[in-house]
C-alpha angles and dihedrals in degrees: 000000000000110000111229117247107219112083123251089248093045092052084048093046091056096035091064092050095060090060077054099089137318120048129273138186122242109196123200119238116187097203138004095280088062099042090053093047092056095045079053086052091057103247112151106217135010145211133217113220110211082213097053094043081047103061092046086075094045087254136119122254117273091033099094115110123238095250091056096048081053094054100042096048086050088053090049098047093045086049104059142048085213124083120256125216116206132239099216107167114198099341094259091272153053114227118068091237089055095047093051086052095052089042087059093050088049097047083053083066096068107251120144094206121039119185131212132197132205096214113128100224093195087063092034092190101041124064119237109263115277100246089055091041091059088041095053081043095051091044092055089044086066105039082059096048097041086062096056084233112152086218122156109237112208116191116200139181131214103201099107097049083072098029117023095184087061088090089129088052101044090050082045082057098042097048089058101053091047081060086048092061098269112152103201126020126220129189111173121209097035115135126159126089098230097048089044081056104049088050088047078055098044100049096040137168087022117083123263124215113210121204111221102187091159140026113295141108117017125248086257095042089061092042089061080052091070082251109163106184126010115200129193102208114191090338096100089051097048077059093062098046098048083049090059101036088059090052094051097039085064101047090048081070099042109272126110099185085104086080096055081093093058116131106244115265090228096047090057083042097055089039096062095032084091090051095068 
């Protein structure tokens, strides 16, 4: 694998400007390949998706182990000259002190963002209370800081994945855990114009990341929002598997016309070459 070039302060160091003004998009790669495509594409910073990382073992989100979050988000930061923010669930724990201990060992990864959910994994439907959430947000606060890391710390919170109509308590949420040190501030699921501006407004003048998972408002539409970041989560990598799945499905019944649409072999040759 060829090593990036930039340094892992200098990827930290630009990655925090671009939360600085404007609004970026932050797309989503599920493996090294990916990473490196988008990086090809020009994009100037990246994601993982724990989703994404998930299904490219044949499992469901939220089932990869520690270790192998670790190591994939290593692969991911040595591949690539673009910083890379970390999906990191949960933190991998319940307890603050737990959480702070896993952060460290994620930082030590290389990743220049690291976020953190509130969602109570034990109780998969339900958040953990609020005055644990900004606890587990604060600890990692200082994990980061104790390590003199210049690491973005996203905060996000889960409750309108299961209810969308829970804006008030999600920028309740939010609002806390900018108090807490979080740098940037994530609520997925949320749609509407008015609500994302009311967060924009809420948060100010820390940044917002927006998840776009489907077809709706425009780069530019979110950044006269007051959007700072718009991230893709596992969506670039259902494309591709639905790409795949119709192939296959066609071919399952005799008709290869599904793979017209292939990228060319030596395009994806000549794309990694450089790589190397």
């Amino acid at each position: 694998m060829g090593a990036a070039r930039k340094t892992v302060d200098e990827k930290r160091a630009a990655f925090r400007q671009l939360h600085a003004q404007g609004c970026f998009v932050l797309p989503n790669p599920w493996d090294v390949g990916s990473a490196r495509l988008l990086q090809h594409l020009g994009f100037a910073a990246l994601a993982s998706s724990s989703s994404a990382f998930a299904w490219t073992d044949g499992r469901p989100d939220y089932s990869m182990a520690l270790p192998d979050v670790l190591a994939h988000l290593e692969k991911l930061c040595a591949a690539v000259d673009l910083p890379v923010n970390a999906d990191f669930e949960s933190g991998f724990a319940r307890e603050p002190q737990d959480v702070a201990g896993n952060v460290r060992r994620a930082v030590a990864t290389g990743v220049a963002g690291l976020s953190i959910e509130d969602r109570d994994l034990d109780r998969p439907t339900a958040l953990h209370d609020l005055p644990l959430a900004v606890e587990r947000i604060r600890a990692t606060r200082a994990a980061i800081d104790d390590m003199g890391a210049n690491v973005v710390l996203v905060a996000r919170t889960e409750g309108l994945l299961d209810d969308p109509r829970a804006v008030t308590p999600a920028i309740d949420r939010l609002v806390a855990f900018a108090a807490a040190g979080a740098d940037c501030l994530y609520a997925p699921g949320v749609r509407g114009k008015e609500d994302i501006a009311a967060m924009v407004r809420a948060v100010a003048p820390r940044p917002l990341n927006v998840l776009m998972s489907a077809p709706g408002p425009s780069l530019a539409e979110l950044a006269a929002l007051g959007v700072r970041r718009v991230s893709v989560g596992g969506a670039l990598a259902r494309v591709a598997w639905a790409a795949a799945v119709a192939a296959a499905t066609e071919m399952r019944v005799g008709s290869f016309a599904g793979l017209a649409g292939a990228m060319p072999g030596a395009e994806l040759d000549r794309t990694f070459k450089a790589f190397v």
